[in-house]
N, C-alpha and C positions, 0 to 999 in steps of 0.2 A: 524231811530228810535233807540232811546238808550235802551228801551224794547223790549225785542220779546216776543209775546204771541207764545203760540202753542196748537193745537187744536189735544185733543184724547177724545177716547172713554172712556166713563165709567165704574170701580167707579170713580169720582174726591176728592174723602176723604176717606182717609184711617186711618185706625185704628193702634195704636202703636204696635199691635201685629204682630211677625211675624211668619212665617210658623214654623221655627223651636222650637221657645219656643211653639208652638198651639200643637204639636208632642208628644215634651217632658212632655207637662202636661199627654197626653192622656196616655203617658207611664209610667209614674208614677201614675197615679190614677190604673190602670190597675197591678201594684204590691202585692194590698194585695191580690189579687184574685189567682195571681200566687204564691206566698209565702203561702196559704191555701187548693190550689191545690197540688203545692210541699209536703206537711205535708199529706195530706191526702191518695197521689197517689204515692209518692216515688217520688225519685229521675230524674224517666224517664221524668218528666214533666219538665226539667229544659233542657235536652238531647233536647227533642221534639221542644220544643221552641228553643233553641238554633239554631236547623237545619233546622226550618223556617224560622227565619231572617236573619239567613249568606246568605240562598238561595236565599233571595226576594233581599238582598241589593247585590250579585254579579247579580244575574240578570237584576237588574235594570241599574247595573253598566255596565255592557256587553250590552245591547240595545241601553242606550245612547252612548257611544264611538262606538260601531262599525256597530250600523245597522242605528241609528236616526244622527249619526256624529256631536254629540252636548255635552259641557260639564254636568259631569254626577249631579243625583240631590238628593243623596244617601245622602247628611249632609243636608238635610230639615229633615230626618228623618221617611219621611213618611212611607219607606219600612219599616223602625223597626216595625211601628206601623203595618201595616199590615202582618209583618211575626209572634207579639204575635195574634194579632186577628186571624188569620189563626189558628195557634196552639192551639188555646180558645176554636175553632170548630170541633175539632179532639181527639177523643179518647188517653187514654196515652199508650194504647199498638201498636199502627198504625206502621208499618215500617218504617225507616228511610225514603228508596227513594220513598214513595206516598207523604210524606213530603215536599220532593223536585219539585218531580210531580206537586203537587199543588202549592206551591209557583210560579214556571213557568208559571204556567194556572192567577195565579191572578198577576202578575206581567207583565207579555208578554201581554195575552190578558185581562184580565180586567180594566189595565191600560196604558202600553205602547202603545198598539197600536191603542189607541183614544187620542196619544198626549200627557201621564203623568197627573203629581196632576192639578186637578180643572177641568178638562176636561174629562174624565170617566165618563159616567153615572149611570154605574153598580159599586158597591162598592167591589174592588177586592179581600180584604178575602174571602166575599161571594163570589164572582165568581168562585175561589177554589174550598171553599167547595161542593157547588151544583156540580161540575165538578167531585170530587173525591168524592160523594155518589152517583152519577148515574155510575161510572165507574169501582170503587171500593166498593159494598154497603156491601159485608160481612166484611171487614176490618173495614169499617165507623161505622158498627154497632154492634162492637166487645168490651163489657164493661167489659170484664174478670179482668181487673187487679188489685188487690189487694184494692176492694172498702169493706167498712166492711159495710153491709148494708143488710139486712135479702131479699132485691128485685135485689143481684147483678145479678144475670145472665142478665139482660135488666134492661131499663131505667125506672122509676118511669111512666113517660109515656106509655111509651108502655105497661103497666102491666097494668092501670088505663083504657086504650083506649079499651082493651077488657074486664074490669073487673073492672067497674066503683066503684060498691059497696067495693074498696078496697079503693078507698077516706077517706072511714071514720075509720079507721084502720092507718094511717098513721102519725106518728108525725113529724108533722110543724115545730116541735126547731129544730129537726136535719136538715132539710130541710136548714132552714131559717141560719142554721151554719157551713155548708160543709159536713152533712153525707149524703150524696146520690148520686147515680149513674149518671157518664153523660160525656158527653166532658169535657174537663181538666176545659176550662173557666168558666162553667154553674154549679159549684158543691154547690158553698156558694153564697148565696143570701146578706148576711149582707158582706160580701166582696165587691161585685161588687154594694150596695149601696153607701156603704164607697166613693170607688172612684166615683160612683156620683154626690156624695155630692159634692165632691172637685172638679169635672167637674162645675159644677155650680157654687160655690163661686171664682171660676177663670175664669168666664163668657164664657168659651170654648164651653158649652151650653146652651141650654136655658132648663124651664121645659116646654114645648110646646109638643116636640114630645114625650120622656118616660112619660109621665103623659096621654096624648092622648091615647098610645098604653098599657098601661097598665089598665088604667079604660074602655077602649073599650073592654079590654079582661075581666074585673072583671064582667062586667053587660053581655056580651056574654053569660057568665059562670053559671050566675047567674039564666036569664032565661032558661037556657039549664037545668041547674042542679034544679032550682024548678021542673022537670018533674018526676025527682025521690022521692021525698017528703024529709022529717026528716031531719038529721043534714046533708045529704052530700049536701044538696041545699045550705048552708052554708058555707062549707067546701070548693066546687067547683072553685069559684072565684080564693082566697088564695092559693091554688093549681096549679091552672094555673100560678101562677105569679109567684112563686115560684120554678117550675117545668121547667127543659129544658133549653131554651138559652132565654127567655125572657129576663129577666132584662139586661142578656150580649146586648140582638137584639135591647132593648129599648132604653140602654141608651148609647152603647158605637158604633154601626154601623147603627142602622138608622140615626142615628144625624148625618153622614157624610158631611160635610158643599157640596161637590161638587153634592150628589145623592142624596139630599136633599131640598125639595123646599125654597124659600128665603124669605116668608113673613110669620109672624105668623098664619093666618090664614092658608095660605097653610100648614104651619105644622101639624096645629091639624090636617085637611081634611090630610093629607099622615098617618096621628098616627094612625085614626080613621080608615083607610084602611089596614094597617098591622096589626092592631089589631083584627079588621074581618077576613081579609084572615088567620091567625093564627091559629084564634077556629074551623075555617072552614075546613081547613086542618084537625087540630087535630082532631074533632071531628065526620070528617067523610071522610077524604082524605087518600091516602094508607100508608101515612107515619106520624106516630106518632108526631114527630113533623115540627111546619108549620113556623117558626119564619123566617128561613135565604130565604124561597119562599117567603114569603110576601113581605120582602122587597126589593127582585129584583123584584118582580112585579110591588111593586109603586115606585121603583126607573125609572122604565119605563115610571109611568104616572106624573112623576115630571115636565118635561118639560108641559106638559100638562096643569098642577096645574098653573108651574110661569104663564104661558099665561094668563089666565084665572084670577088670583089672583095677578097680578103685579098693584103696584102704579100708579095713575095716573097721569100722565104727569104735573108739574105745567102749571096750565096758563089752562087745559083743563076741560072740564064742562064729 
């Protein structure tokens, strides 16, 4: 035969994008957020980042060459991406080597040792972080440094979670513009939409899952919060969405294409679940906030989701 076919497994159509430009977007949409963190938190946020991506990209480097004996996969980029998101989720005063700690933890085991990119089901920042706040939780929960904001000792959250009626005392511009307390990534709301936007019009995502997890948390909020009456029933929603690592958890790590379900449908059913477990948490779980739990929890039931919500076979009834 002067043809030869050959027969694999699926996808059999592929898309012009490859892993590395998919990276590159996510790390430049993920700039203004850091350039408003930088401004707002000094300096140290640029240190801090810095010492989580050198970390995630030798570790990834050192795994493949000498433990997995395969060449390394450090120019896809992914480590980059996951050593700013790591640092997104950490406080600016945190020490150098918990830094490094954690980049280990989401790089070893939240990715290398299920195989590398596409094959992790846990999304490895998060893997991190959850690791280095059960292990380190006064370090994780230490918002001392240089935030100008009349709530710095703690997080907007956490002030709110035992002291609800401070809702309606709070202004929203600053929130929604980087004045408020929190992990380096979580400070400016109009930042980390910015790069969603640009996540979007670069088709990197879709609006399926941050749309899902964000109106699932508005209307949580909303019935929760009509139990107090007047403006804070109001108020409540906009707070949540605004407050903590939401928009970072919405829009920039539960969308993970590999911890992430693959049919539209499934995504809202994953949004509509992180967005529950979130308020749920928050609003009555022992840790102020619930964002980076929710989604390794439904990152659990993703496999679960494709089953259940996978296309049906051409040709079958």
């Amino acid at each position: 035969m002067a043809t030869k076919l050959f027969a694999s497994h699926s996808p059999h159509i592929h898309g012009g994008e490859k892993t590395h430009r998919i990276m590159l977007d996510v790390v430049l949409a993920l700039l203004p957020a850091l350039a408003v963190s930088t401004y707002v938190l000094g300096w140290r946020v640029l240190f801090i980042t810095a010492v989580a991506v050198l970390s995630c990209i030798l570790f990834e480097y050192l795994i493949c060459r000498l433990l997995l004996k395969r060449k390394s996969t450090i120019c896809d980029l992914s480590a980059v991406v996951t050593g700013i998101l790591l640092a997104f989720n950490l406080p600016a005063g945190i020490p150098w080597w918990i830094v490094v700690i954690g980049a280990l933890v989401a790089i070893g085991i939240g990715k290398m040792t299920f195989g590398g990119l596409g094959t992790n089901p846990f999304n490895p920042a998060l893997t991190g972080r959850i690791f280095l706040l059960i292990a380190y939780p006064v370090e994780m929960t230490d918002w001392t440094t240089g935030v100008p904001d009349a709530l710095s000792g703690s997080t907007l959250l956490a002030n709110v979670k035992y002291a609800p009626e401070l809702v309606s005392s709070l202004n929203f511009m600053d929130m929604f513009g980087g004045n408020m307390n929190g992990s380096m990534g979580e400070i400016c709301s109009l930042a980390l939409i910015l790069g969603g936007v640009y996540l979007l019009w670069r088709r990197v995502i879709t609006w399926h899952i941050p749309v899902s997890i964000l109106a699932t948390m508005a209307i949580f909020a909303a019935c929760v919060g009509a139990t107090y009456g007047g403006a804070v029933a109001y108020q409540l929603p906009l707070f949540h969405i605004l407050a903590g690592g939401a928009l970072l958890g919405a829009i920039y790590m539960a969308t993970d294409y590999s911890t992430s379900p693959m049919t539209h449908r499934g995504m809202i059913i994953y949004g509509i679940g992180i967005g529950a477990l979130t308020m749920i948490i928050r609003l009555w779980g022992a840790y102020p906030e619930g964002m980076s739990f929710a989604i390794f929890i439904m990152n659990a039931a993703t496999p679960l989701i494709n089953k259940y919500l996978r296309p049906k076979r051409y040709g079958t009834k």
